[in-house]
C-alpha positions as CSV (number, residue, x, y, z in Angstrom):
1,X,68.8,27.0,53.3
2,X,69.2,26.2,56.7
3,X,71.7,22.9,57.3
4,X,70.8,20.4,59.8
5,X,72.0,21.2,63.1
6,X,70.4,17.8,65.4
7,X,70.6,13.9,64.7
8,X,67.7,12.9,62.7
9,X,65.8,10.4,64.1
10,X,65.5,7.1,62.2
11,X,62.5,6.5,60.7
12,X,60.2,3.5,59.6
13,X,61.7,1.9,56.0
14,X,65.4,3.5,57.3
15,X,68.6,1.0,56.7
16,X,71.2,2.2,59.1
17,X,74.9,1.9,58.0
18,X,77.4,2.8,60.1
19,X,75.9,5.9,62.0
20,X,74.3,6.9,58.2
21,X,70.5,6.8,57.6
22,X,69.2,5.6,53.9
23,X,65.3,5.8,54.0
24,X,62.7,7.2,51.2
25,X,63.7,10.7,51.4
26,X,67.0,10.0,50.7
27,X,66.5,7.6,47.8
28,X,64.0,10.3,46.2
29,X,66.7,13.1,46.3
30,X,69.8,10.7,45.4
31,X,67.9,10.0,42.6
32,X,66.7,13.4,41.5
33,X,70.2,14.8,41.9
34,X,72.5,12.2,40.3
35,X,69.9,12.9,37.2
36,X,70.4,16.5,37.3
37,X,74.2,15.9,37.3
38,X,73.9,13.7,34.5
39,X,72.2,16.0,32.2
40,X,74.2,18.8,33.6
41,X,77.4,17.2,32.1
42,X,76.1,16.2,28.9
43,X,74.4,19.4,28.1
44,X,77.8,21.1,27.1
45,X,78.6,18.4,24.5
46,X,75.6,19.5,22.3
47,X,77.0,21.6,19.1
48,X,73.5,23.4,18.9
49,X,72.5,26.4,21.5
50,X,75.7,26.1,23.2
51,X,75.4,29.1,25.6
52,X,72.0,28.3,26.1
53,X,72.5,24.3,26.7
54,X,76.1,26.2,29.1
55,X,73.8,27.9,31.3
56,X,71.4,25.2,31.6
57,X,74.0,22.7,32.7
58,X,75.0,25.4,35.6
59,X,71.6,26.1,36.3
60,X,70.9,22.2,36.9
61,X,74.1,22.1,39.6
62,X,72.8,24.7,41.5
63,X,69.3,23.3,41.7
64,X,71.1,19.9,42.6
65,X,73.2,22.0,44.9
66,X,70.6,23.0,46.6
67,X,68.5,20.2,47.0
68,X,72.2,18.7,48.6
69,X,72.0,19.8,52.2
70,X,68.7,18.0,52.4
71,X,69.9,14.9,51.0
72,X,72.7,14.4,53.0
73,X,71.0,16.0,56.5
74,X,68.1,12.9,55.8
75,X,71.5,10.8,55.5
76,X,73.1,11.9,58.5
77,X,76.1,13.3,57.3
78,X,76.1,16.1,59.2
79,X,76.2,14.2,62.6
80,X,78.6,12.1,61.5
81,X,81.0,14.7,59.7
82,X,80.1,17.7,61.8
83,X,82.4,20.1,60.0
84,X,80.1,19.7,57.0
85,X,77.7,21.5,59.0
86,X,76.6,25.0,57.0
87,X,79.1,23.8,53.7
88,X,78.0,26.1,51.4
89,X,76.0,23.9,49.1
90,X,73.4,25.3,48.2
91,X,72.8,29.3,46.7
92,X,69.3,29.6,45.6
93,X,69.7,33.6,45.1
94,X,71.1,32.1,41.7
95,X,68.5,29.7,40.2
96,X,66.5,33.0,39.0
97,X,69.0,35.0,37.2
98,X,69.9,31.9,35.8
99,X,66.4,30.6,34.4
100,X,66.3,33.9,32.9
101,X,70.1,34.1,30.8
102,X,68.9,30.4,30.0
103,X,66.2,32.0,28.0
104,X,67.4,34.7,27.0
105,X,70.3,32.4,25.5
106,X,68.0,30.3,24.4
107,X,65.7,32.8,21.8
108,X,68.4,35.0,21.0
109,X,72.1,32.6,21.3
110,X,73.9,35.3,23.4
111,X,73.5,36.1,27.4
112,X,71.6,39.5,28.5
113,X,73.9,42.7,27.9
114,X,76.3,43.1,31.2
115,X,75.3,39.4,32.5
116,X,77.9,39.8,35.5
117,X,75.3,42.0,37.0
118,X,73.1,39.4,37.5
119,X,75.7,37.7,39.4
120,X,76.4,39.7,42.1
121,X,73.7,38.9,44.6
122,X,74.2,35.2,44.2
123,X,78.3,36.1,44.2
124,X,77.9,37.6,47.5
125,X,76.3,35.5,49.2
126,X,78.2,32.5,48.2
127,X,81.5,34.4,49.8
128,X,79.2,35.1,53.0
129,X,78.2,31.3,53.6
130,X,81.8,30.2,52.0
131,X,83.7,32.5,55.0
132,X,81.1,31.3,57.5
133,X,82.0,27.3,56.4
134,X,86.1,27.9,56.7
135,X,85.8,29.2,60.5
136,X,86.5,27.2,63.2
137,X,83.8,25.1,64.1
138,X,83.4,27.3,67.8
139,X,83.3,30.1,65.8
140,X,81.0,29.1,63.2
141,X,78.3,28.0,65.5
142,X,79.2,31.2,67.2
143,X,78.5,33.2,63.7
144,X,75.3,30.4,62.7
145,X,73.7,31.4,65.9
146,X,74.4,35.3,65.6
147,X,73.7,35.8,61.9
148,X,72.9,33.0,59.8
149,X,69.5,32.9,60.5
150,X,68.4,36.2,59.3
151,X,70.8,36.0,56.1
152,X,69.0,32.4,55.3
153,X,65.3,34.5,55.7
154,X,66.8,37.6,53.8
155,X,68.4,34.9,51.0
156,X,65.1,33.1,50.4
157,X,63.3,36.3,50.4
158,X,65.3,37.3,47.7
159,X,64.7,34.0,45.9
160,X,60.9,34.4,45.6
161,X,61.3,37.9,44.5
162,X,64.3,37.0,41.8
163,X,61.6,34.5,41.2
164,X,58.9,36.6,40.4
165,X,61.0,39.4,38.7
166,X,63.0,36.9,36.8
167,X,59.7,35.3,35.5
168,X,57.9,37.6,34.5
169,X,61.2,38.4,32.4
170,X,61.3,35.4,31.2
171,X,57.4,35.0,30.0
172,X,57.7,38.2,28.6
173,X,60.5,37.4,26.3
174,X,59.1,34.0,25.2
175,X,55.6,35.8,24.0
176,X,57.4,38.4,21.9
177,X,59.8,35.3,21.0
178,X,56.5,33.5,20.1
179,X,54.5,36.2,18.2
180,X,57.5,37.2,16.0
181,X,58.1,33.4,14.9
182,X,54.1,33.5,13.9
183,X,54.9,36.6,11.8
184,X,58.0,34.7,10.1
185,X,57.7,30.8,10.1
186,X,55.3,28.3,8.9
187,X,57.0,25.7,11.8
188,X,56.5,28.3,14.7
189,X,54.7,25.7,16.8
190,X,58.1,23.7,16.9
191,X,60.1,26.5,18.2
192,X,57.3,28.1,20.3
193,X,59.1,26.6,23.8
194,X,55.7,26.4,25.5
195,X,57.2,23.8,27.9
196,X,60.3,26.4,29.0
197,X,57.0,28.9,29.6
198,X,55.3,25.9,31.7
199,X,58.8,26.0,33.6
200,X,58.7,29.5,34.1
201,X,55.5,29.7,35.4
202,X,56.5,26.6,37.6
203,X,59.2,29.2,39.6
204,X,56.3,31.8,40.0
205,X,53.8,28.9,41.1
206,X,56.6,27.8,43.7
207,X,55.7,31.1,45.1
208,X,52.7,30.7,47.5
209,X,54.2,27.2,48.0
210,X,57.1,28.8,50.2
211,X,54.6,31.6,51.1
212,X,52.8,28.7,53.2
213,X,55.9,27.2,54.5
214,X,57.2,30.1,55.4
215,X,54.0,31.4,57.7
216,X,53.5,27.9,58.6
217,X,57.1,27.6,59.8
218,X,57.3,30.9,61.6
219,X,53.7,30.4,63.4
220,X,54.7,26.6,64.2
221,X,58.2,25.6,63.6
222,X,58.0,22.5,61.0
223,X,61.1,21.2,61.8
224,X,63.7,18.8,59.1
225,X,61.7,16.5,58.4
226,X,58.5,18.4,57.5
227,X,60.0,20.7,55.2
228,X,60.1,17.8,52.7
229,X,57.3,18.9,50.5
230,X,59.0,22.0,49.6
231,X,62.0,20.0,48.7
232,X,59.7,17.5,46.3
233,X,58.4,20.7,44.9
234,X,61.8,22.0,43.8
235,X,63.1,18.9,43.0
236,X,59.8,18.0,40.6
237,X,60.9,21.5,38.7
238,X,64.5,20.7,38.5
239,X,63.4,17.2,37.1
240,X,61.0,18.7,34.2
241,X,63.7,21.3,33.8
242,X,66.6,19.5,32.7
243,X,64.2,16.2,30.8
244,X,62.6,19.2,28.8
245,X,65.7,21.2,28.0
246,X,68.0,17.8,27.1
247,X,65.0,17.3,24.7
248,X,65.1,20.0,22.9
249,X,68.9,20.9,23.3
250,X,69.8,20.1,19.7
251,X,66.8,21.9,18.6
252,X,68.6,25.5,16.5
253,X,65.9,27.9,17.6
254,X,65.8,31.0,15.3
255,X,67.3,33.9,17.0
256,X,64.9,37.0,18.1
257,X,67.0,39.4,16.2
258,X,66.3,37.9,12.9
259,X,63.0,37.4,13.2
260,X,62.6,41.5,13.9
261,X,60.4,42.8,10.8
262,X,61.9,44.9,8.3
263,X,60.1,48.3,7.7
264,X,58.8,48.8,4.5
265,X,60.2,50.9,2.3
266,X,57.7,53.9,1.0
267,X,55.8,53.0,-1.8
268,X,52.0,54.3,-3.8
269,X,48.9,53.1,-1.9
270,X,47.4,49.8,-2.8
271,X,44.6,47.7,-2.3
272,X,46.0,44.8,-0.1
273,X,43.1,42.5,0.0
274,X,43.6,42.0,-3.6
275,X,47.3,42.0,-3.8
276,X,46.9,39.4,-0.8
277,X,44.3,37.1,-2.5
278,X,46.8,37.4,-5.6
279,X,49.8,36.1,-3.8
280,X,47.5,33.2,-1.7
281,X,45.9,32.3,-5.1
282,X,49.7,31.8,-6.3
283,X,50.7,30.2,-3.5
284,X,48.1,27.5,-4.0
285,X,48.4,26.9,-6.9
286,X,52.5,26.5,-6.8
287,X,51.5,23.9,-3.6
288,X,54.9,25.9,-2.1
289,X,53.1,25.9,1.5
290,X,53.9,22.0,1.7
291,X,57.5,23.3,2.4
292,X,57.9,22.2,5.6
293,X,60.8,24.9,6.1
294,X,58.7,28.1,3.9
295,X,59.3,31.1,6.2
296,X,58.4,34.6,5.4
297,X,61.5,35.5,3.9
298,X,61.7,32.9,1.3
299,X,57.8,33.4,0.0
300,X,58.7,36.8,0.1
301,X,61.4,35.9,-3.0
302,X,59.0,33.2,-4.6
303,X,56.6,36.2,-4.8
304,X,59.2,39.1,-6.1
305,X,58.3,41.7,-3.2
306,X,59.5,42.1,0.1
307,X,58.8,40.9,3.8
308,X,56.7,44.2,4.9
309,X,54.9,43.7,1.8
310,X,54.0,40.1,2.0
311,X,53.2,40.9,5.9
312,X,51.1,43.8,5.2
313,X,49.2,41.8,2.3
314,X,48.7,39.2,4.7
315,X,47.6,40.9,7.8
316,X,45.7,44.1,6.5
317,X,44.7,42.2,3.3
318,X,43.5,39.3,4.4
319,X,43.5,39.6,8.5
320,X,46.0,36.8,8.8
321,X,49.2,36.3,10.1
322,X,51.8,34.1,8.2
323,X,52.0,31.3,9.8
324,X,48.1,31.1,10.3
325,X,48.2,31.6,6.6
326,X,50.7,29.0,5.7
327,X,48.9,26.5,7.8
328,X,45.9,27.0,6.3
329,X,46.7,26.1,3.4
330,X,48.0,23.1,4.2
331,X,44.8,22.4,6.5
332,X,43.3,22.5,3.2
333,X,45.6,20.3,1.2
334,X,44.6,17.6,3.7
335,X,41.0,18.3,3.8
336,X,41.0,18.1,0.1
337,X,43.1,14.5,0.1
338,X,40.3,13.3,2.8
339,X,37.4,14.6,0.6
340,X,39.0,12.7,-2.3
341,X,38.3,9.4,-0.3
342,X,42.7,9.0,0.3
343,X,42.9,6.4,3.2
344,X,46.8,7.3,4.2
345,X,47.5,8.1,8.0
346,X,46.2,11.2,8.7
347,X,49.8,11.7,10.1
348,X,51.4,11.0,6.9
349,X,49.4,13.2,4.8
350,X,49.5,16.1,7.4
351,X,53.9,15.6,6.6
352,X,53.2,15.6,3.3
353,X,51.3,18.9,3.3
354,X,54.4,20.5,5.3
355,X,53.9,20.1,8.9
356,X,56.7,19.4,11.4
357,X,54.9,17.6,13.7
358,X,51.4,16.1,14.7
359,X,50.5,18.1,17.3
360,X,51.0,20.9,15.4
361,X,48.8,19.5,12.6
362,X,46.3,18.9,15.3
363,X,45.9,22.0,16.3
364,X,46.0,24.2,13.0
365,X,43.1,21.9,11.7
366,X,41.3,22.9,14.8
367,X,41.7,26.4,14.6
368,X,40.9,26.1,10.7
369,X,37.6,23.6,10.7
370,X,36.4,23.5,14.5
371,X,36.8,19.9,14.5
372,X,40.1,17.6,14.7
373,X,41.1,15.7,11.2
374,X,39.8,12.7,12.3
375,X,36.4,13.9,12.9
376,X,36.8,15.5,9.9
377,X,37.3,12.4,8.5
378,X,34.2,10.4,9.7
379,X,31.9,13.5,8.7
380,X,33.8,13.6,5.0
381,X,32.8,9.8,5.2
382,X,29.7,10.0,6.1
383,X,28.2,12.9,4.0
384,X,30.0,11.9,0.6
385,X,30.0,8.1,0.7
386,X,27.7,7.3,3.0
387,X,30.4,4.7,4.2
388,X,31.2,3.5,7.7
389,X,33.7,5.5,8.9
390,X,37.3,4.0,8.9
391,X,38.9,3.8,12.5
């Protein structure tokens, strides 16, 4: 990131104070970092995910360090304190690396094996601009003119492809993360992190944006000023960032490890179809699928076999995965309390039945009768009763 090195010229809406500038851009990023600090130091406080919620709160001062230069070049500290010029603020060789231990962290509670490697780059370029900072301010311009130029270009380089590596890493993980959890949990949808994916996709779609500013900039130098969009790009996915991740900090997400599926030990050949409408027939009837916590492990035990059974019984016997199967059922325990003429809130009865959440609900009923619940609803309404549908 390259710092300021000419007065910014005041612009329309500006408040001068004192040789300092205080206009839009500088209210936007003031606000965007002092959040990002905020949640930054009150990540670390929550018991659950700690290494995740850890590197999450650094991940959040190095965005906010690197939106800094910006924030105080619009300001006009630099002109006013001119040995701030080139403090090494911002480093964002480490926002990849990072996104990725925070996932990582986040799916399976411990950091990548040999995390320090993923260090290094960002470690060594933080000594490079931290030498560059402590020289005299002669020599620094001397060194800024000679060399700081082509590390900026080779350091952002590096950033879109830590950025693209990193993600890809990252999405990876979270669909393996996502189809085990179907495999093992009736509440997968609750630990499915879609919005840490729409995150990580957010660094790759960042890609094309400095693409453009970077062929824009070297056919017509932008300038300060006009680099601002980039800025508001970051800053938008630093925001979403540290809102989502504070949400769901307290959230214990089951680790990978655990959710790894047990081979089966050997046993005689069976009909599965059968042995899996068996075990759904039983499951019915006991109503245990409106336990809102039922994971494959502990139907396993209700049922007296084992988890490769009850996965084998359920995917080769009835084509189903477990959580698909679990939902199901519960689909139908609210379909059948509709058809029955109950007028609860749909919400309450989908709780009842054992989901976590309505959007969850939503979505299983979809996927089970092609039409959401309250649709469903109006149609069970109108063909049994011949009512007017309730609102």
């Amino acid at each position: 990131m390259r710092p300021l090195r000419a007065a910014i010229v005041p612009f329309y809406g500006a408040r001068m104070l004192d040789g300092l500038v205080f206009g839009w851009r500088t209210a936007i990023l003031t606000v965007v970092i002092a959040q990002l600090l905020a949640i930054a130091a009150a990540l670390p406080r929550v018991l659950a995910n700690r290494r995740a919620n850890r590197t999450l709160a650094v991940l959040l001062l190095v965005l906010a360090g690197v939106l800094t230069p910006w924030l105080i070049g619009f300001a006009g500290f630099y002109d006013r304190w001119r040995w701030l010029t080139f403090a090494p603020l911002a480093h964002p060789l480490a926002v990849a690396p990072l996104l990725w231990c925070y996932v990582h962290a986040l799916v399976s509670g411990r950091c990548p094996a040999r995390a320090w490697r993923h260090a290094v780059v960002p470690g060594t370029y933080a000594v490079f601009m931290t030498a560059g900072f402590l020289l005299p301010m002669p020599a620094k311009q001397a060194w800024a003119d000679r060399v700081l130029d082509g590390a900026t270009d080779v350091a952002w380089l590096g950033t879109a492809a830590g950025l693209a590596g990193y993600g890809l890493l990252g999405l990876r993980l979270l669909t393996r993360y996502r189809t085990l959890l179907a495999a093992q949990r009736s509440d997968d949808q609750r630990y499915a992190a879609r919005w840490l994916s729409r995150a990580v996709g957010a660094t790759l779609a960042l890609l094309p944006v400095f693409a453009i500013y970077a062929v824009w900039n070297a056919l017509a130098p932008l300038g300060y000023v006009a680099l601002m969009g980039l800025h508001l790009a970051i800053a938008a996915f630093a925001l979403y960032l540290a809102v989502e991740g504070w949400r769901h900090a307290a959230l214990r997400f089951p680790p990978i490890d655990a959710l790894e599926p047990v081979p089966a030990p050997a046993a005689p050949a069976r009909d599965w179809r059968a042995q899996g409408e068996a075990w759904a027939a039983t499951v019915r009837a006991q109503g245990w699928a409106a336990d809102a916590d039922l994971s494959l492990p502990v139907l396993a035990r209700r049922l007296g076999t084992n988890t490769a059974h009850l996965s084998r019984a359920l995917n080769d016997g009835l084509g189903i995965g477990f959580s698909a199967f679990v939902n199901g059922l519960r689909c139908e325990a609210v379909a059948a309390a509709i058809d029955a003429g109950a007028r609860a809130d749909l919400l309450t009865m989908a709780l009842d039945a054992g989901f976590s959440s309505k959007a969850s609900f939503n979505r299983a009923f979809q996927a089970r009768y092609g039409m959401t619940p309250s649709a469903y609803r109006r149609t069970s309404q109108i063909m049994n009763n011949g009512a007017e549908p309730s609102k």
